[in-house]
C-alpha positions as CSV (number, residue, x, y, z in Angstrom):
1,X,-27.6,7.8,8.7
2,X,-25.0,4.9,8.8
3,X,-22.1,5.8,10.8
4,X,-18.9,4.9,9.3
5,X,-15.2,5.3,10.8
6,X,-12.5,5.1,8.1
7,X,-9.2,5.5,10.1
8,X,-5.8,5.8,7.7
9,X,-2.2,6.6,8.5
10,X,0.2,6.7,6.0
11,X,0.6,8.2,2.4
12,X,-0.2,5.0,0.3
13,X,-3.2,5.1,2.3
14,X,-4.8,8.3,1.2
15,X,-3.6,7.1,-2.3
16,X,-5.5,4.0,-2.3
17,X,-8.8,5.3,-0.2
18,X,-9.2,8.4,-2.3
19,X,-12.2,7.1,-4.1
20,X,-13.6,5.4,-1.8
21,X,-13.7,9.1,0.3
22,X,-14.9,10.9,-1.9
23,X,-17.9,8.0,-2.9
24,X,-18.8,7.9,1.1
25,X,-18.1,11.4,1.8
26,X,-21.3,12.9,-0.7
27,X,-23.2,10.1,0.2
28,X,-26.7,11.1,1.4
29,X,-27.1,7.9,3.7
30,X,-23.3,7.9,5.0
31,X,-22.2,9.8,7.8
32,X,-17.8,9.5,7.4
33,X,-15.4,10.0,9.9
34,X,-12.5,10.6,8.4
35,X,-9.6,9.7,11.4
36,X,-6.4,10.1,10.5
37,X,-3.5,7.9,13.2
38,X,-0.3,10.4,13.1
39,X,2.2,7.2,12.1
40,X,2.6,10.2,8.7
41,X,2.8,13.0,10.2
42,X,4.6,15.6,8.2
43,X,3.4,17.7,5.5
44,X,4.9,16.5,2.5
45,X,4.2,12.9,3.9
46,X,0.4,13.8,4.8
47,X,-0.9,17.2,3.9
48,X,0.6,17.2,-0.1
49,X,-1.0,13.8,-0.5
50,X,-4.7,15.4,1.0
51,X,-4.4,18.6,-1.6
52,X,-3.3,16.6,-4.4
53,X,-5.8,14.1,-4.2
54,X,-8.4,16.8,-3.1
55,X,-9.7,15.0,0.0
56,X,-10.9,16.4,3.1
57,X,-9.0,17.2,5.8
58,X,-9.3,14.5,8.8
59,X,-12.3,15.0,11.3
60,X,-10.0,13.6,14.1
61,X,-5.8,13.3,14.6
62,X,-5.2,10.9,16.8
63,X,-1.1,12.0,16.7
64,X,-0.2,8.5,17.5
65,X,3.2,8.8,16.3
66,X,6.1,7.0,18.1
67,X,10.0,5.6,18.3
68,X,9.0,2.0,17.9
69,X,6.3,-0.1,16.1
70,X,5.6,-0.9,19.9
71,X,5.0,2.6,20.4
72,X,3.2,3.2,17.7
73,X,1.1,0.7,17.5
74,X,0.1,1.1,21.3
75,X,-0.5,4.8,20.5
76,X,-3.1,4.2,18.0
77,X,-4.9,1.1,20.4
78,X,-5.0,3.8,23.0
79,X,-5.8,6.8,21.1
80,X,-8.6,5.5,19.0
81,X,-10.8,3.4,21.6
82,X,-12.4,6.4,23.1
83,X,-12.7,7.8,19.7
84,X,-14.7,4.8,18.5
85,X,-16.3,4.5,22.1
86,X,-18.2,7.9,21.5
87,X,-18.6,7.9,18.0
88,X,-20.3,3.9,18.4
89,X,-20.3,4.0,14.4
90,X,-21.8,0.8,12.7
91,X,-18.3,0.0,10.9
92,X,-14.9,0.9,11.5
93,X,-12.7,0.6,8.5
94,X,-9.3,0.0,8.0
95,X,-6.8,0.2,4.8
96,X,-3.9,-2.5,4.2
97,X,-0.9,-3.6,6.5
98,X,0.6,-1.0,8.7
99,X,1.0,0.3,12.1
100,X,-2.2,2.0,12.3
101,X,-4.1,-1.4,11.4
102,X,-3.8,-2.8,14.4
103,X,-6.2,-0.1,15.2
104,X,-8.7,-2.5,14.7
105,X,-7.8,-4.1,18.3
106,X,-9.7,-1.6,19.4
107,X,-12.6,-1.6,17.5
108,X,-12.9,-5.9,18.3
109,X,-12.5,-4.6,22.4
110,X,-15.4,-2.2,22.1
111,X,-17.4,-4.9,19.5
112,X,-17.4,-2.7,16.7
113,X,-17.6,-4.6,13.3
114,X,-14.7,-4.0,11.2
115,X,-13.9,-4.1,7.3
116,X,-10.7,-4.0,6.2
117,X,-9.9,-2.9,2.2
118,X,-7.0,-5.0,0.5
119,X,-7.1,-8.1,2.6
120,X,-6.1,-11.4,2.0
121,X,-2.5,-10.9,0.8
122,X,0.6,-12.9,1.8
123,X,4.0,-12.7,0.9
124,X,4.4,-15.6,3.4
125,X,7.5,-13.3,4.6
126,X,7.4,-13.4,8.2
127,X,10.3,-10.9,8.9
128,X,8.0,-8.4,7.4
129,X,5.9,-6.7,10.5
130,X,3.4,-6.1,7.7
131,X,2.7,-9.7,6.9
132,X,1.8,-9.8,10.6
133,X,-0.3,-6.7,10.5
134,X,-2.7,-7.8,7.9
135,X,-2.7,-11.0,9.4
136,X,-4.2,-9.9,12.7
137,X,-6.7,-7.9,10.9
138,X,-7.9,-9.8,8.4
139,X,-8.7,-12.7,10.7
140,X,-10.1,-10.2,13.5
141,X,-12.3,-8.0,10.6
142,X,-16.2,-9.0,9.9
143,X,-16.0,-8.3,5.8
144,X,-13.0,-8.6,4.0
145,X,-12.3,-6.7,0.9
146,X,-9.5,-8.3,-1.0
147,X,-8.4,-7.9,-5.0
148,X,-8.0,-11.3,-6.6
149,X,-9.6,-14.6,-6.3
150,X,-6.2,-16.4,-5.5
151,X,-6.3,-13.8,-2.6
152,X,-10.0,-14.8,-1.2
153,X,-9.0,-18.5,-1.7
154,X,-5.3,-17.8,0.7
155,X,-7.5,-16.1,3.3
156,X,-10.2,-19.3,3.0
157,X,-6.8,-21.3,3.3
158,X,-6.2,-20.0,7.0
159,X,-9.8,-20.7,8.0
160,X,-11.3,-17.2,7.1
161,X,-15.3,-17.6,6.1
162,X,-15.4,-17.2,2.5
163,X,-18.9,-15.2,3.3
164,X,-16.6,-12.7,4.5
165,X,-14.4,-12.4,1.4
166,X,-15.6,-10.0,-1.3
167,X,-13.3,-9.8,-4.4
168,X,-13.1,-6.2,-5.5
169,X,-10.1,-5.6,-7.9
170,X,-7.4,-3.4,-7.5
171,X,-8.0,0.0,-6.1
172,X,-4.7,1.5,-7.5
173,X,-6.6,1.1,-11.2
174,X,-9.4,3.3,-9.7
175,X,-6.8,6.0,-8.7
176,X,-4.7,6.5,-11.2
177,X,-8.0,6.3,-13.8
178,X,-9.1,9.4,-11.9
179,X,-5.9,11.3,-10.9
180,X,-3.8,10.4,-13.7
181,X,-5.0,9.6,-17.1
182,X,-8.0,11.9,-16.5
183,X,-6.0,14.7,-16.1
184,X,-2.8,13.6,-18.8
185,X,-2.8,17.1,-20.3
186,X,-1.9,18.5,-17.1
187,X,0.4,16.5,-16.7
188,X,2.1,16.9,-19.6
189,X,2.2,20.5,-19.2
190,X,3.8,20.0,-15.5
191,X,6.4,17.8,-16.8
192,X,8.4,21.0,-18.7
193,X,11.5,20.9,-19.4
194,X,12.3,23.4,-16.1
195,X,10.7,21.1,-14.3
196,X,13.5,18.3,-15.1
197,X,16.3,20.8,-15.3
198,X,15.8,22.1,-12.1
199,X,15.8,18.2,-10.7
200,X,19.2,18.0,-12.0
201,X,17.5,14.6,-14.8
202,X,16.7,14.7,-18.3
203,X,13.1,13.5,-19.4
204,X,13.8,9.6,-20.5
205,X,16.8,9.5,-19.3
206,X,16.7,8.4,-15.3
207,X,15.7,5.7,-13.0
208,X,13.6,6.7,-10.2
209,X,13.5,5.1,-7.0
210,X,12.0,4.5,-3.4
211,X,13.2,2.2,-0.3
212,X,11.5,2.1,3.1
213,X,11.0,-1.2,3.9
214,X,12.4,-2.6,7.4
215,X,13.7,-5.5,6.1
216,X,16.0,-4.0,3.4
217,X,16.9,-1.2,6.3
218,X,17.9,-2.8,9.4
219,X,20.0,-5.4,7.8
220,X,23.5,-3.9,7.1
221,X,24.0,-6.7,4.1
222,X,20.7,-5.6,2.7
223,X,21.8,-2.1,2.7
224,X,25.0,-2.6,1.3
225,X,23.8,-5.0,-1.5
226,X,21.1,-2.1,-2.7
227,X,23.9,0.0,-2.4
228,X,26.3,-1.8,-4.6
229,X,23.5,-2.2,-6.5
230,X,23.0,1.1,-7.4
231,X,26.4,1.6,-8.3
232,X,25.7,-0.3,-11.4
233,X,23.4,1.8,-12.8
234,X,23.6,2.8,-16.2
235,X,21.4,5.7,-15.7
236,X,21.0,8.6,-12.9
237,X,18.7,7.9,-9.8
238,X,16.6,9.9,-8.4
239,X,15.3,9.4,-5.2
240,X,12.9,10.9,-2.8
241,X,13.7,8.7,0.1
242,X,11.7,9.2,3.4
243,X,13.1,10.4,6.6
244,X,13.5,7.2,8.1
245,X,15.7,6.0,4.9
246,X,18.0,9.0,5.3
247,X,18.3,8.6,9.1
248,X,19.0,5.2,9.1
249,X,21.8,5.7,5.8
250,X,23.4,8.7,7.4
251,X,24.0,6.5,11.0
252,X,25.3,3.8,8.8
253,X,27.7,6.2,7.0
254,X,26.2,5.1,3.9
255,X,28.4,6.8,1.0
256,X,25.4,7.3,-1.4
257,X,26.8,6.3,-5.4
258,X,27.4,9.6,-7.3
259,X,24.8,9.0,-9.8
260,X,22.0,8.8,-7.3
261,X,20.3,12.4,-5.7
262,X,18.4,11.7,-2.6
263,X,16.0,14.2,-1.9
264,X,13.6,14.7,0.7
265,X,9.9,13.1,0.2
266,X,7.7,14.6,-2.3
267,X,3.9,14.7,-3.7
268,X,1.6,12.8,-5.7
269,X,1.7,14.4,-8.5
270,X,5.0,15.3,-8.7
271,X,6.0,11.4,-8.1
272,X,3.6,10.7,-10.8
273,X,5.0,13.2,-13.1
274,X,8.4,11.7,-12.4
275,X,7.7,7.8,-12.8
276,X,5.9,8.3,-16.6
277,X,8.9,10.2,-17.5
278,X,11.2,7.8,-16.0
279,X,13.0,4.9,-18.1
280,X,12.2,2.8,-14.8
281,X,11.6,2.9,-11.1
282,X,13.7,0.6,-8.4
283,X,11.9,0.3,-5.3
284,X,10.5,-2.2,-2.3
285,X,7.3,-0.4,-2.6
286,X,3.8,-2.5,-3.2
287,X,1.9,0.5,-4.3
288,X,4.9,1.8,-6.5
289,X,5.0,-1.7,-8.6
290,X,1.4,-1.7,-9.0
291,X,1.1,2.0,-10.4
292,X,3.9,1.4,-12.2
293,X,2.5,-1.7,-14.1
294,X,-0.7,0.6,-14.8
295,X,1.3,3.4,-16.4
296,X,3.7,0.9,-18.5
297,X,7.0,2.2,-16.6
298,X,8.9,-1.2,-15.6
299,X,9.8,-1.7,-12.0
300,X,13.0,-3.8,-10.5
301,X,11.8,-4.8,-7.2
302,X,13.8,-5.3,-4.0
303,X,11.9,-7.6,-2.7
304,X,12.1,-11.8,-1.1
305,X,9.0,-12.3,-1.9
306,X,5.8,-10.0,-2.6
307,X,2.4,-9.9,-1.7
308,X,1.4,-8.9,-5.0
309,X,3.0,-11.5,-7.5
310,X,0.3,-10.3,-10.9
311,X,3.2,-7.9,-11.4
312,X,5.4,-10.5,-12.5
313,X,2.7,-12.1,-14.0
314,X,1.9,-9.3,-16.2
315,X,6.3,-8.9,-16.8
316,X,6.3,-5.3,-15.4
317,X,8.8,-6.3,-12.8
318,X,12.1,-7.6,-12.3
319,X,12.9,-9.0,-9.1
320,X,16.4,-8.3,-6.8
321,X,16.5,-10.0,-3.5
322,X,18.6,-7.8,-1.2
323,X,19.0,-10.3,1.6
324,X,20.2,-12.9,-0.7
325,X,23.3,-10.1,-1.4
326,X,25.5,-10.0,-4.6
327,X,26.6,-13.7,-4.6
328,X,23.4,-14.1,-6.2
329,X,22.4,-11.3,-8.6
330,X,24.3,-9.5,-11.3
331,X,23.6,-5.7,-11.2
332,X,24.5,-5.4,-14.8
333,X,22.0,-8.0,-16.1
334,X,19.5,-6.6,-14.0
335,X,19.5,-3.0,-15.3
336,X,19.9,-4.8,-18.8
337,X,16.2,-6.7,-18.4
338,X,15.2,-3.6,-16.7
339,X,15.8,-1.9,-19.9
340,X,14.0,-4.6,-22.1
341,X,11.2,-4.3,-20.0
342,X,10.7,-0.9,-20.6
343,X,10.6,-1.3,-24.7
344,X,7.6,-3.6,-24.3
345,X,3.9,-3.4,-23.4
346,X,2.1,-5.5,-20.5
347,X,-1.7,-5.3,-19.9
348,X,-1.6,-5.3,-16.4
349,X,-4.4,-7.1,-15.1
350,X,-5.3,-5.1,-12.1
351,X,-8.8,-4.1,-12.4
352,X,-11.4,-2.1,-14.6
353,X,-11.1,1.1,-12.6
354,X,-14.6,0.2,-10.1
355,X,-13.2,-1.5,-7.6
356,X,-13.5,1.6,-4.9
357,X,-17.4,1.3,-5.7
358,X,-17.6,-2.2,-5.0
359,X,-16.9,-1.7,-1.8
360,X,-18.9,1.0,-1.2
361,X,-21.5,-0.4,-3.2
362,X,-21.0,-3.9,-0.7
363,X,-20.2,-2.3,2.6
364,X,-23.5,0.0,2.3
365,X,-25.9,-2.9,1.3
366,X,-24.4,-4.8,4.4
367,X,-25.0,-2.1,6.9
368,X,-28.5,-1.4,5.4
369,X,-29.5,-4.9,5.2
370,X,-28.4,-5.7,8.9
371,X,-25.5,-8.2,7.5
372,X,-22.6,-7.0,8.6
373,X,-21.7,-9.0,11.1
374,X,-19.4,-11.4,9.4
375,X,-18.7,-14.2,12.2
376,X,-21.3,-16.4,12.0
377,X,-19.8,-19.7,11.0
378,X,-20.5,-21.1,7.4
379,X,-22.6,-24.3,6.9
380,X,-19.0,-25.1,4.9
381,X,-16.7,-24.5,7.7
382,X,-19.0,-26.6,9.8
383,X,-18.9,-29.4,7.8
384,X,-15.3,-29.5,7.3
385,X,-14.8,-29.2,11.2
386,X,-17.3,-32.1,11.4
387,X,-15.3,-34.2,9.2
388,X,-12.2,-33.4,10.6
389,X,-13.4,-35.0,13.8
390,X,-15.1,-38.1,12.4
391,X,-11.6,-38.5,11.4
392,X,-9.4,-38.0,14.5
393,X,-7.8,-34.6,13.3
């Protein structure tokens, strides 16, 4: 049996590793662990996301929650080194660009090889801790899976061996193939008109939003220029906003615009439900412009930069910059292409809904075949070291 140790901790995470779960967890040759960090904690930030997808609950909680990113971050070092030091699986495998990444520290102390799903991506946004999370892992991690050739060819870029890189696609295509347009009928039948009512919107007729990032939180102007913002918008808001978000609004004194509700988090598919039935969705979210550009609802993001630019590429997305405040955006114009957006169709570009079994498919034959071990230098990067002295560099 090959021992494998998939170790997640926040809700876009089950999101994105639900196929590749359920692909490991019925697989005759796999044993799965199944460890789940504590940075999500709650149950309609954790345990929703688990019965709505249908996943298993986790073999181990680590509960490495904390008041910092200092704290939590050294909580799940800590927490998940014995773990891995009596389970001694033959990968430990890690999920995007958080907290609970840095996991993998661990794993490289007790020299455990590590994968890590959705590498490779930049938004070359250094205040983001995130840009420093993936990072870390990507350049401490023996097989990369990343999404897009431009991605593989940025991690190459910093010196990464491209026999590490494996191109996959977008897992969100995978997802929302199996969760979503699988089950549309349901949907449609969950989406009554009770269910609006009783949210206070009308089908069609509301923008729906998330915010969470640090960046657009701990900078008063950011928050204020979201905020005034949203007090241009033609349309009611509604907005599940995370505990963090309200905390940090109510110390501010935040007066919240009349037309937006703030409600507390809420589930898959009831955040599903609500973005197809939405006119649009305003968020800082990666995963929320990505489904969003699958299911043809537009997206204005509040975002610098992004790691995920084929959003714009496809025109799904429509781009505010927070810390560059109102001096430089007009609200008004910005609901306006909003609006366009959403009278148009995209294809989006992401994937062919298999990418979750390439990397199963990959990560298996590596194991089996003894290959897993990623750090061997290539003959490439040799050469180009080589040449770079001949030349004095």
């Amino acid at each position: 049996m090959l021992k494998i140790v998939l170790t997640l901790g926040i809700r876009p995470d089950l999101i994105r590793a639900s196929r590749i779960i359920k692909l490991l967890e019925h697989h005759p040759d796999v044993d799965l662990k199944f460890v789940w960090s504590g940075q999500h904690y709650a149950d309609n930030l954790k345990d929703v996301f688990i019965r709505d997808l249908g996943l298993p609950e986790p073999d181990i909680e680590l509960g490495a929650s904390g008041a910092t990113d200092a704290e939590t971050v050294g909580a799940v070092i800590s927490r998940l080194h014995p773990v891995l030091e009596e389970l001694a699986p033959d990968v430990a495998v890690f999920l995007g660009d958080t907290n609970t990444v840095m996991g993998c520290i661990a794993a490289a102390q007790l020299n455990i090889p590590i994968a890590h799903v959705e590498g490779c991506m930049r938004s070359y946004d250094w205040r983001m801790p995130e840009e420093k999370y993936r990072t870390v892992i990507d350049h401490l991690s023996d097989v990369v899976y990343t999404y897009f050739p431009e991605y593989a060819d940025q991690g190459v870029a910093e010196g990464l061996n491209p026999r590490n890189l494996v191109v996959v696609q977008n897992l969100i295509v995978d997802v929302l193939d199996d969760f979503y347009y699988a089950r549309r009928d349901q949907f449609d039948q969950f989406a009554s008109p009770a269910f609006f009512s009783e949210r206070g919107i009308e089908s069609g007729g509301f923008y729906l939003m998330t915010w969470h990032r640090r960046e657009n939180l701990e900078e008063d102007d950011s928050v204020q220029a979201i905020l005034a913002l949203l007090r241009h918008s033609p349309r009611p808001v509604f907005f599940p906003a995370s505990y963090r978000t309200q905390k940090r609004l109510a110390s501010m004194g935040a007066e919240i615009p009349a037309q937006v509700r703030m409600v507390d988090p809420i589930g898959y598919r009831e955040f599903l439900t609500l973005l197809v039935n939405s006119v649009g969705v305003i968020t800082d979210s990666g995963t929320v412009v990505e489904e969003s550009a699958v299911l043809g609802i537009p997206s204005l993001q509040m975002r610098r930069s992004t790691e995920r630019p084929q959003v714009y590429d496809c025109r799904s997305s429509v781009k505010f910059d927070p810390a560059a405040h109102q001096d430089y955006a007009d609200p008004p114009q910005l609901f306006e292409k909003l609006e366009r957006l959403a009278a148009t169709d995209w294809e989006h570009g992401l994937g062919d809904g298999v990418a979750s079994q390439r990397v199963v498919d990959d990560l298996l034959k590596r194991l089996k075949g003894g290959t897993i071990r990623g750090h061997e230098v290539a003959d490439s990067h040799l050469n180009i070291s080589r040449s770079y002295i001949g030349d004095g560099l």
